[in-house]
ROROVO-579909 format. One record per residue (C-alpha): residue in one letter; chain; x, y, z. Coordinates in Angstrom, 2 decimals, padded with zeros to 5 digits. Layout:
 res chain       u       v       w
   A     A       X       Y       Z
...
This chain:
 res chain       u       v       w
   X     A  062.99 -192.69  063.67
   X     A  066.37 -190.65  064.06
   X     A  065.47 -188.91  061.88
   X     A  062.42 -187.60  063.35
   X     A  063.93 -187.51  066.91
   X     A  066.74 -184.90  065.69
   X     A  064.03 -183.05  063.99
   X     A  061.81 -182.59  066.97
   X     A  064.55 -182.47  069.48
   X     A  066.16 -179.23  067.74
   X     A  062.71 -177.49  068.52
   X     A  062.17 -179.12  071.94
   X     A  063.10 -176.49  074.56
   X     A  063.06 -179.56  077.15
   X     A  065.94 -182.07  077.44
   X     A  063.70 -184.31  078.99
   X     A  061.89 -184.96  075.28
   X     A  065.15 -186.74  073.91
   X     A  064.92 -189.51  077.16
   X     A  060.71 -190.21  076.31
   X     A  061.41 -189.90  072.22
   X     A  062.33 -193.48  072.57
   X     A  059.71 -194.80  074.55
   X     A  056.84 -193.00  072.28
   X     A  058.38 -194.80  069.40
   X     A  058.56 -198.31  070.51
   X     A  054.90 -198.50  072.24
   X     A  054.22 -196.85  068.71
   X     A  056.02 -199.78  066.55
   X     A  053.32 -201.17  065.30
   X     A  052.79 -197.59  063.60
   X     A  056.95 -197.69  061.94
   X     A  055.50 -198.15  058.36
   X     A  052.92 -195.49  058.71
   X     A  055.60 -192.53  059.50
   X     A  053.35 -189.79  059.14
   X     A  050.37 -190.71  061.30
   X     A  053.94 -191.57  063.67
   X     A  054.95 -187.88  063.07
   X     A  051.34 -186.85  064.14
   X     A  051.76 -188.62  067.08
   X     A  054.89 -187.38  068.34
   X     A  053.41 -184.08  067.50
   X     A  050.69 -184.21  070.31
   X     A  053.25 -185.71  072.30
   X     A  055.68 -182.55  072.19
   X     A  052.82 -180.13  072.86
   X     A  051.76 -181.79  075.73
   X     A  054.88 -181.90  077.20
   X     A  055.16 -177.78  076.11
   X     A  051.88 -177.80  078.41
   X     A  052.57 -179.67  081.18
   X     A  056.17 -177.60  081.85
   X     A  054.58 -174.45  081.12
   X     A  051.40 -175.22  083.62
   X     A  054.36 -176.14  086.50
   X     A  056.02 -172.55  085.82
   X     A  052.59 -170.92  085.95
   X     A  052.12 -172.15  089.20
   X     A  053.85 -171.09  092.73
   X     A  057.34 -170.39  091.21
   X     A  055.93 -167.38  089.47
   X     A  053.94 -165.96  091.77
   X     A  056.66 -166.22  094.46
   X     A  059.32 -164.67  091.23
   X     A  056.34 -161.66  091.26
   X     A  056.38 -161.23  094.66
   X     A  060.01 -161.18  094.35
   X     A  060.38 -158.86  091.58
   X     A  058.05 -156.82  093.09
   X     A  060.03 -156.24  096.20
   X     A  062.92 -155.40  094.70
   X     A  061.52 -152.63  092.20
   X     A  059.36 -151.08  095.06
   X     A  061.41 -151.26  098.70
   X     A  064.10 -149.05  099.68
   X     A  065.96 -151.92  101.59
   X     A  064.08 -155.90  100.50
   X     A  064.09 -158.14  103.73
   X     A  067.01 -161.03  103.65
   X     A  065.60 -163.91  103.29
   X     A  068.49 -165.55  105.88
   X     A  066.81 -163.82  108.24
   X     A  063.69 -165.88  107.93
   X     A  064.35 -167.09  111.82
   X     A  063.60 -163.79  113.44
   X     A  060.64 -163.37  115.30
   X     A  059.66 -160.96  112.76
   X     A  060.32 -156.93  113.15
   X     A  059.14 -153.59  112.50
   X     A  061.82 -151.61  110.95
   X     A  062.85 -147.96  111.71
   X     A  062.21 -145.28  109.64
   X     A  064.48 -144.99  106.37
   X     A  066.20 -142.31  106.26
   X     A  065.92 -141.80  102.04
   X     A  064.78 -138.55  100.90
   X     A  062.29 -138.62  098.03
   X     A  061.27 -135.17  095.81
   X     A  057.33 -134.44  095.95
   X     A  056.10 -133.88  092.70
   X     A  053.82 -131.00  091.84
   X     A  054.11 -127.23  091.78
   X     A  055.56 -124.74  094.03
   X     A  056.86 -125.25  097.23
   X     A  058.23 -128.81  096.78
   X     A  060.16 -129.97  099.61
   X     A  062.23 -133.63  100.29
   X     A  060.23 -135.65  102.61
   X     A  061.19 -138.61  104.43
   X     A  060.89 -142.34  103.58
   X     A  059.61 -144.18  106.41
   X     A  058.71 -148.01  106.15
   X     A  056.41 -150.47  108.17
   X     A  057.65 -154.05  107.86
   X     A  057.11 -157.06  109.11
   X     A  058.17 -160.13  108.02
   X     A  059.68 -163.75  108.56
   X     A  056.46 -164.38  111.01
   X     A  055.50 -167.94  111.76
   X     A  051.73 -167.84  110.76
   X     A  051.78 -164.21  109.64
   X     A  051.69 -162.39  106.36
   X     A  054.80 -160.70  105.00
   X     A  053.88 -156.85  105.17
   X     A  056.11 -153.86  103.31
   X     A  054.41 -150.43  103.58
   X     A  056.30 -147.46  102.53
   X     A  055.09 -143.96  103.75
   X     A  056.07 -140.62  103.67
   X     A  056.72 -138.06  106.50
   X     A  056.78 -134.20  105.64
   X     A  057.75 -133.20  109.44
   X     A  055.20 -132.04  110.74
   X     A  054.42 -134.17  113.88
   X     A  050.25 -134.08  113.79
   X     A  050.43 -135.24  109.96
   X     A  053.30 -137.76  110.18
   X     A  051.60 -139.42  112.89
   X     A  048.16 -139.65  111.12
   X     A  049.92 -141.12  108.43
   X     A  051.55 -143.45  110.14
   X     A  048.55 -144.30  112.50
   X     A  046.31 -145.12  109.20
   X     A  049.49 -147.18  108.02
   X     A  049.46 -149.34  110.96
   X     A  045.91 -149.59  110.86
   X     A  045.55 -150.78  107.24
   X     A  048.78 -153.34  107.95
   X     A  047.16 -154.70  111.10
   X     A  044.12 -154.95  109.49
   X     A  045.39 -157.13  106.61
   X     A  047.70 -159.42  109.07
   X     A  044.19 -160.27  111.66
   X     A  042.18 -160.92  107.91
   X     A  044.92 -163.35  106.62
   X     A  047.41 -164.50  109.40
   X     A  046.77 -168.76  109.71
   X     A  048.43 -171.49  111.36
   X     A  048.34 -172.95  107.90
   X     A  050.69 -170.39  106.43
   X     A  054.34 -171.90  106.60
   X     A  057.52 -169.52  106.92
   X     A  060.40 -170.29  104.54
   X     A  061.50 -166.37  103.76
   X     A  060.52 -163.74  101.97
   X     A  059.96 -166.09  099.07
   X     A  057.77 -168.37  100.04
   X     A  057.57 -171.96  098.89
   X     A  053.70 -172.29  099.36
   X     A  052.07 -169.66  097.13
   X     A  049.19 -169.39  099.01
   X     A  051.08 -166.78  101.43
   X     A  049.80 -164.05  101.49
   X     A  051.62 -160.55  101.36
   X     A  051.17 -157.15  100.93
   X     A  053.16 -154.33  099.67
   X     A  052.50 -150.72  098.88
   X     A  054.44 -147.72  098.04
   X     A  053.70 -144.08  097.28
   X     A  053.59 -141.05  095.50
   X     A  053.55 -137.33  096.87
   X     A  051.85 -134.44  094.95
   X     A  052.34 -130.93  095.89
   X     A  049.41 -128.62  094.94
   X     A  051.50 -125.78  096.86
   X     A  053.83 -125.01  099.82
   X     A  050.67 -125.92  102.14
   X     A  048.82 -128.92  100.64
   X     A  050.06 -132.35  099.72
   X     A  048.68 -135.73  098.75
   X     A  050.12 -139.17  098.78
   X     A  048.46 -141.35  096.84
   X     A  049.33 -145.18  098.00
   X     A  049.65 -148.12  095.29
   X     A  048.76 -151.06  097.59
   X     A  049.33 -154.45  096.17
   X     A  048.39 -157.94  097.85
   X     A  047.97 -161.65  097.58
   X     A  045.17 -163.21  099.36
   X     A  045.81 -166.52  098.32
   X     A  044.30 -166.55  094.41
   X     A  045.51 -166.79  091.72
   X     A  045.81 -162.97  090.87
   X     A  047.09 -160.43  092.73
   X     A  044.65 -157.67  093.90
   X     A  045.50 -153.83  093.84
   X     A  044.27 -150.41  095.59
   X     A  044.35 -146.93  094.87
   X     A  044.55 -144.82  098.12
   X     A  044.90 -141.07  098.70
   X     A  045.50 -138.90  102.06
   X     A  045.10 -135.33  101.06
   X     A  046.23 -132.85  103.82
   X     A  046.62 -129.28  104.93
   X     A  049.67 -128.59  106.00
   X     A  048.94 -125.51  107.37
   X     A  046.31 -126.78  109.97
   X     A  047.43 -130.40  110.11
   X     A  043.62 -131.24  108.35
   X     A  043.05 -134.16  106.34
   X     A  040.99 -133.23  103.81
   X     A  038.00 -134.96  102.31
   X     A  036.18 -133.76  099.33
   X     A  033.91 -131.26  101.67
   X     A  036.95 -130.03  102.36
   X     A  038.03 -128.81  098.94
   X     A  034.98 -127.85  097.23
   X     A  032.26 -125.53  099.05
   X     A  029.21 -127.25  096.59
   X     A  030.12 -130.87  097.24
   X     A  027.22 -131.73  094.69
   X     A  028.95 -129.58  091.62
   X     A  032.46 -131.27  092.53
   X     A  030.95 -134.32  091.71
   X     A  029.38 -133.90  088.58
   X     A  032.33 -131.57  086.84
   X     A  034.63 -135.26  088.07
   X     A  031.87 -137.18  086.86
   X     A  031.65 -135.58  082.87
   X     A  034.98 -134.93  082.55
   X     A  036.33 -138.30  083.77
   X     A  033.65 -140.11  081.72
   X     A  034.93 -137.65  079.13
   X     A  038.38 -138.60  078.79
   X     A  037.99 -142.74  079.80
   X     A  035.49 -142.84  077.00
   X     A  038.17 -141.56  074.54
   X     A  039.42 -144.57  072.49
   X     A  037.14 -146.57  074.67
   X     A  035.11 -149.59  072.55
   X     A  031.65 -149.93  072.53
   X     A  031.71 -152.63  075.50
   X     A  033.49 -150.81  077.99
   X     A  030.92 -147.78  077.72
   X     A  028.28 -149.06  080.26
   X     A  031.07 -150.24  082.60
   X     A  032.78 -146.40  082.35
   X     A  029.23 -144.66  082.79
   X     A  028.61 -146.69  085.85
   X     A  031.95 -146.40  087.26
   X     A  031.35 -142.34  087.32
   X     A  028.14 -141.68  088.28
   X     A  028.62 -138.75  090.79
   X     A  028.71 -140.54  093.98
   X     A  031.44 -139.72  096.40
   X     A  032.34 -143.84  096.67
   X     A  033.22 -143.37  093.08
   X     A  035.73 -140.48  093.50
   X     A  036.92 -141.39  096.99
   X     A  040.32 -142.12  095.24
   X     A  041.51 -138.06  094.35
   X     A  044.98 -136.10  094.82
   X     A  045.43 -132.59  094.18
   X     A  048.31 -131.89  091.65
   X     A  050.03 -128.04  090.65
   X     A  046.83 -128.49  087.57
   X     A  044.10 -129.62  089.49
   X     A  042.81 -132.65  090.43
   X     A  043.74 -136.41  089.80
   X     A  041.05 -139.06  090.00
   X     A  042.14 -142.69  090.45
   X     A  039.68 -145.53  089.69
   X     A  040.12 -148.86  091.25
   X     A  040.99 -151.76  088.93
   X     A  037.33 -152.72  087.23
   X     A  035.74 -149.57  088.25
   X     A  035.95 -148.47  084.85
   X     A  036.76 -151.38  082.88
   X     A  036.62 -155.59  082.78
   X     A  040.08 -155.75  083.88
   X     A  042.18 -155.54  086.77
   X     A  043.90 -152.36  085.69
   X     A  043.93 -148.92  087.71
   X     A  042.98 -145.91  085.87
   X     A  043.49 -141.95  086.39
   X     A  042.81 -139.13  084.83
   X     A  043.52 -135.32  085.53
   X     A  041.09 -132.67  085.25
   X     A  042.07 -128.99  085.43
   X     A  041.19 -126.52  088.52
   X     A  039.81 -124.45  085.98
   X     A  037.29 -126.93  084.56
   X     A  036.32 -126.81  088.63
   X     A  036.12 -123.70  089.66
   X     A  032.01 -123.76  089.69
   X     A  032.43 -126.35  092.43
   X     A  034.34 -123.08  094.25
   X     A  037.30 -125.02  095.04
   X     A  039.58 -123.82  097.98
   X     A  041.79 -121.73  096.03
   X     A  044.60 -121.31  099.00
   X     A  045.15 -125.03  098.62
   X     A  046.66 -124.22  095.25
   X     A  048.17 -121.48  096.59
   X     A  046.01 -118.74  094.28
   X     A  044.14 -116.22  095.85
């Protein structure tokens, strides 16, 4: 029997295994002479033990270490969770300067951020936005921020949600946070294309792909009438060429799923940001595909032009 215990407790990753060794082997004496039907036995034993820990770490710990990690990878400045006692706040707006991406004309914009958090009852809420200066876009922005935040806290505040921190000891607390990316077609158009992440209380967590495309010139926010003068053309050049390029490497089951998730209907593209190339199509996780993973692709302006695309919002004549 030492024998087998130092043998199995050299594997075991779990201390505990040396304390219940002992008690498996004398409910099992009866078994002493038959040592490998014993071995089989402590054998199950050890892999259900393997189970059981590894359910417990599957559980709220890791989805309050996600939420965690998550926040610290995507938030200028993560809440402390000493100050759990607040009333809750909205913070200012961060001062950071972030580069746009994209073609000519790029410009630092401002990093603002809507938070609120440590709320008795209330969901914990991190939304990062930009602001280019310009007062009619910033405060659209920020008015479709607050709207989408507010939205989420009516859906999912409850008196059932307890208030511990930012880390939250019942995983059933539900959060969201979202950050962004800026694209700069030219000096007068830019996109921000929002990666919203939340947790409703299952056991996944659940993830949108939102644009705001604007004008910067006029202050417009544009929707795909905007851009293209044959709305109709737009969306079947976005439809072949997106099927075109998902279908690439793409098995044999996930054809029907890509073919239905770009059929040229505007709900399908309603996700687009116009880059220094073109355009940039986002599908929502399972548009496309049987798994919770966003996709994009990028098609060029030239592949569009018989949609007539606004060529001044690429700065071309």
């Amino acid at each position: 029997m030492a024998a087998t215990k130092r043998a199995f407790s050299s594997f075991s990753p779990f201390p505990l295994f040396d304390d219940l060794f002992p008690v498996v082997c004398s409910m099992s004496s009866a078994l002493v002479l038959h040592r490998p039907l014993l071995l089989v036995l402590c054998t199950i034993f050890w892999e259900c033990l393997v189970l059981s820990q590894a359910s417990s770490l599957l559980s709220a710990p890791l989805l309050n270490l996600e939420k965690y990690l998550y926040l610290q990878q995507n938030s200028q400045d993560p809440p402390n969770p000493d100050d759990a006692g607040q009333a809750g706040r909205t913070a200012q707006p961060g001062e950071a300067a972030i580069r746009a991406q994209g073609g000519a004309g790029q410009t630092a914009v401002t990093k603002a951020l809507l938070e609120r958090t440590g709320r008795r009852h209330s969901p914990d809420i991190l939304f990062q936005y930009p602001r280019f200066g310009r007062s009619d876009v910033d405060r659209d922005i920020e008015a479709w921020v607050w709207h989408l935040a507010s939205t989420f806290e009516n859906d999912f505040s409850s008196p059932e949600l307890g208030r511990t921190g930012v880390l939250q000891e019942d995983y059933n607390v539900a959060w969201l946070n979202a950050s962004y990316t800026v694209f700069r077609a030219s000096s007068v158009c830019a996109s921000v294309v929002f990666d919203v992440w939340m947790h409703t209380g299952s056991s996944r967590l659940s993830q949108d792909i939102l644009t705001l495309n604007y004008n910067l010139l006029s202050g417009q926010r544009l929707n795909i009438v905007d851009i293209f003068e044959n709305v109709d053309t737009a969306l079947r050049i976005l439809s072949r060429e997106s099927r075109k390029q998902l279908l690439q490497g793409a098995g044999r089951l996930l054809q029907e799923d890509i073919e239905d998730g770009t059929l040229p209907l505007p709900e399908n593209f309603a996700s687009i940001a116009l880059t220094s190339r073109g355009i940039r199509v986002y599908f929502q996780p399972y548009q496309v595909m049987r798994m919770p993973d966003a996709k994009d692709v990028e098609i060029p302006l030239e592949t569009l032009m018989p949609a007539g695309p606004l060529l001044a919002l690429w700065g071309r004549e």
